[in-house]
C-alpha positions in Angstrom: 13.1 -11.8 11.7 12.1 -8.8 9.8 8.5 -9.0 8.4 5.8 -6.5 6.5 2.3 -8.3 7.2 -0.5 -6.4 4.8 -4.0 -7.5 5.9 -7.6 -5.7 5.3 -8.4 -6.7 1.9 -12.0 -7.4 0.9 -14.3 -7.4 -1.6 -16.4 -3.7 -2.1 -18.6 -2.1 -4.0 -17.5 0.5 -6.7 -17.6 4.0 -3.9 -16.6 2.0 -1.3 -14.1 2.3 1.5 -11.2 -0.5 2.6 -7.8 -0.3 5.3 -5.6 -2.0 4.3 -2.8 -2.1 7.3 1.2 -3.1 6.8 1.9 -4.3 10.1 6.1 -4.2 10.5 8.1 -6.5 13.0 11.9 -7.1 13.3 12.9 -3.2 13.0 11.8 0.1 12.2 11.7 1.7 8.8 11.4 5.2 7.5 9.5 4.7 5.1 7.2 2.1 3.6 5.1 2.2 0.4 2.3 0.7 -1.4 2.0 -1.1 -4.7 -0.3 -3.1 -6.4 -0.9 -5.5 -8.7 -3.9 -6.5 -11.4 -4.4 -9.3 -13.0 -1.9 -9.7 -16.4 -0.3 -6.2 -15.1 2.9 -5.2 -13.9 3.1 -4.1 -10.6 2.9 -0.2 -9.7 3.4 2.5 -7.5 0.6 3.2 -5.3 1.7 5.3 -2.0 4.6 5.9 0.4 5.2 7.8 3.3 8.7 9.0 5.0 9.0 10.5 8.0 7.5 13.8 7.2 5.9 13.6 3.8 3.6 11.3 1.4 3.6 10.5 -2.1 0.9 9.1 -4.4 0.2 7.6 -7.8 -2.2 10.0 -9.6 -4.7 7.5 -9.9 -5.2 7.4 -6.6 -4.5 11.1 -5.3 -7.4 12.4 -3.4 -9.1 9.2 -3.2 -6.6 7.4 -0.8 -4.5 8.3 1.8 -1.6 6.6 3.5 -0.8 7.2 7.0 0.9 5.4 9.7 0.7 4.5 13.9 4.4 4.1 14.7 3.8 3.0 18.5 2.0 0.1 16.2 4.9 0.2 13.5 2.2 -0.1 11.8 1.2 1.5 8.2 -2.2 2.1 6.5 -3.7 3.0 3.2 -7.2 4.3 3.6 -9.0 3.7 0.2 -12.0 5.3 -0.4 -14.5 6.3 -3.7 -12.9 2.3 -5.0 -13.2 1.9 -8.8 -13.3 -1.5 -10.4 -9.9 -0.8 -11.5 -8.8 -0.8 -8.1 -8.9 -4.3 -7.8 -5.6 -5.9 -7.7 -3.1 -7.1 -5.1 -2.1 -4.7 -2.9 1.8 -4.8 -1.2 3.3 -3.3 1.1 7.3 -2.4 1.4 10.1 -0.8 2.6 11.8 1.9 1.3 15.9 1.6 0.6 16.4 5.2 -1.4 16.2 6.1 -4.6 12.8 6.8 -6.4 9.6 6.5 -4.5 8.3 5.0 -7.6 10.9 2.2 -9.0 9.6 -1.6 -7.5 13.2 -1.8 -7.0 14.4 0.5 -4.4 11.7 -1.5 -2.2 12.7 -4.5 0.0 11.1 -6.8 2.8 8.2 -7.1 0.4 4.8 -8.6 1.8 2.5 -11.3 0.9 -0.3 -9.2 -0.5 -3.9 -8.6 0.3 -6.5 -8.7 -2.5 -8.7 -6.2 -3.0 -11.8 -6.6 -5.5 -13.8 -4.0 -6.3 -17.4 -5.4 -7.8 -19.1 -2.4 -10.6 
């Protein structure tokens, strides 16, 4: 069965630091990304990462950084300097090809992990 499994999410002060982790099983991917979604807002681009390069969502550029532990097959999004409009549900998927940032060139989609960041 092929599975993305986000854990890490939290509640944090604004300037604080979360992981968040996409743990894959069932096969390997080249590349998985990051979205979230806030309350009454669509969902959006947050982060991905290929073999060889990452991507990011210029709200978040230079405050998070996506990385990944393939012997784990596992993906992470280091999120640091949080901002109340941070908080939202964050996903994890996997890339088909196409634009890094269209929701629909992603599949194996995860449950989410919520993230709220307190001002």
């Amino acid at each position: 069965q092929v599975q993305l499994v986000e854990s890490g999410g939290g509640l944090v002060q604004a300037g604080g630091s979360l992981r968040l982790s996409c743990a894959a099983s069932g096969r390997t991917f080249n590349a998985i990304g990051w979205f979230r979604q806030a309350p009454g807002k669509e969902r959006e681009f947050v982060s991905v990462i290929t073999g060889g390069s990452t991507v990011y969502a210029d709200s978040v550029k230079g405050r998070f950084t996506i990385s990944r532990d393939n012997a784990k097959s596992t993906v992470y999004l280091q999120m640091n300097r949080l901002k109340p409009e941070d908080t939202a549900v964050y996903y994890c998927a996997a890339f088909k090809g196409g634009s890094y940032r269209t929701i629909t060139n992603y599949e194996y989609w995860g449950q989410g992990t919520q993230v709220t960041v307190s001002s």
